[in-house]
C-alpha positions in Angstrom: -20.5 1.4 13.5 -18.9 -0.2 10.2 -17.9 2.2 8.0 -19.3 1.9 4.3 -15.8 1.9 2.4 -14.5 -1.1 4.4 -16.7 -2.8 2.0 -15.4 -1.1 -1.0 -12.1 -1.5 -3.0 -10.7 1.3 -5.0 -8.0 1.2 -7.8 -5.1 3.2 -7.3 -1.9 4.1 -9.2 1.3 3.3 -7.2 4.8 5.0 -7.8 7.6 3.6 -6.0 10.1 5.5 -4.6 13.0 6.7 -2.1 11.3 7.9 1.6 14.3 6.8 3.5 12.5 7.6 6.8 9.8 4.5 6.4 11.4 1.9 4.5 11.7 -0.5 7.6 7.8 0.3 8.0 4.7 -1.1 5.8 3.7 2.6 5.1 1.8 4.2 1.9 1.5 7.6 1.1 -1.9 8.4 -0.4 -2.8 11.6 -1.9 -4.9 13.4 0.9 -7.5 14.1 -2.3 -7.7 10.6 -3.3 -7.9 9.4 0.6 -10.7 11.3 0.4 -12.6 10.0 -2.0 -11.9 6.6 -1.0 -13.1 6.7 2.5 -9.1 6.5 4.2 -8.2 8.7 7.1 -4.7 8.7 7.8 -3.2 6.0 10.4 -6.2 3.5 8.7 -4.2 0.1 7.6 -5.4 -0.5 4.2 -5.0 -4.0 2.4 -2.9 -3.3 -1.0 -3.2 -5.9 -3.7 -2.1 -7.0 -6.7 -1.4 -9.7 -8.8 -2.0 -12.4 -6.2 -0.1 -10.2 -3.8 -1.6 -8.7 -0.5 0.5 -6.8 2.0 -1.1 -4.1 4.7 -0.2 -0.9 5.1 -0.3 2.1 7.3 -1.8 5.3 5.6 -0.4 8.8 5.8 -1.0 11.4 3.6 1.6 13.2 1.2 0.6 16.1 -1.1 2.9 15.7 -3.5 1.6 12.1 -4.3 0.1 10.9 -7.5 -3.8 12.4 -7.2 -4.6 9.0 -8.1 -3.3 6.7 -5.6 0.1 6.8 -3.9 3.7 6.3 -3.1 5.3 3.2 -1.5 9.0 3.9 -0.4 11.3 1.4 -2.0 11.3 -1.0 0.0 11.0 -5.4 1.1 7.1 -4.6 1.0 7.7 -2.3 -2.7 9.6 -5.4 -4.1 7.1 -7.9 -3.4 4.3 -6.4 -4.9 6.2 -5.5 -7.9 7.4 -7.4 -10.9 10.4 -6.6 -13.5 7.8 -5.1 -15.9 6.3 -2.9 -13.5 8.6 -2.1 -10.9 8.3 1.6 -10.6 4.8 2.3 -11.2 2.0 -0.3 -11.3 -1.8 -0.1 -10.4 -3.2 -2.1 -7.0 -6.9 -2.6 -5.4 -6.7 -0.8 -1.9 -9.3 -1.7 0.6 -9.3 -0.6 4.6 -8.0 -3.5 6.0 -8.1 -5.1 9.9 -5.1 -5.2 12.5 -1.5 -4.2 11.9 0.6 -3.1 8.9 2.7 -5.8 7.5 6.2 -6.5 8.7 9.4 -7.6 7.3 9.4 -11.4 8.6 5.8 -11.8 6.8 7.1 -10.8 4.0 10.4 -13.2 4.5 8.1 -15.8 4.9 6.1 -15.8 2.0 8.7 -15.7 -0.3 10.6 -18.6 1.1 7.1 -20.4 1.5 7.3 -20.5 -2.6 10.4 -21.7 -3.2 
């Protein structure tokens, strides 16, 4: 059975900042509130995107998250979708997304791709 938000994208507010135990890992922390109303259960791998930037990430829940969207730990996968202007907070589209988080090589990759 397909679930109706995996045909949805949602706009979210993202705050980056220091989780030391996942920043090896393509993890968000989503408010549980906002997962809510978006259709995510935690452990869904949700597309995150954002100016021409798409990474995967796990999902797991933190309360003290922005209501609004979430927290990304500071982090390869943090950098990438940031820019200079915007590195600390910046809004994304978040849609559930198929397979596995992201990983570091993937990331690696891209960015030497555009050199």
């Amino acid at each position: 059975m397909i679930r109706l938000t995996k045909l949805m994208k949602f706009e979210a507010n993202i705050v980056i900042a220091r989780l030391s135990q996942e920043s090896k890992k393509a993890t968000i922390y989503l408010h549980p509130e906002f997962a809510k109303r978006s259709g995510i259960n935690e452990g869904d791998v949700v597309s995150v995107a954002r100016a021409g930037k798409e990474l995967k990430f796990r999902v797991k829940f933190l309360e003290t998250a922005p209501e609004n969207g979430g927290i990304i730990p500071n982090s390869i996968f943090a950098n990438y979708l940031s820019d200079f202007g915007n590195f600390k907070s910046f809004k994304v589209d978040i849609e559930l997304g198929e397979g596995n988080e992201s990983i570091e090589e993937e990331v690696i990759s891209i960015i030497m791709q555009k050199k």
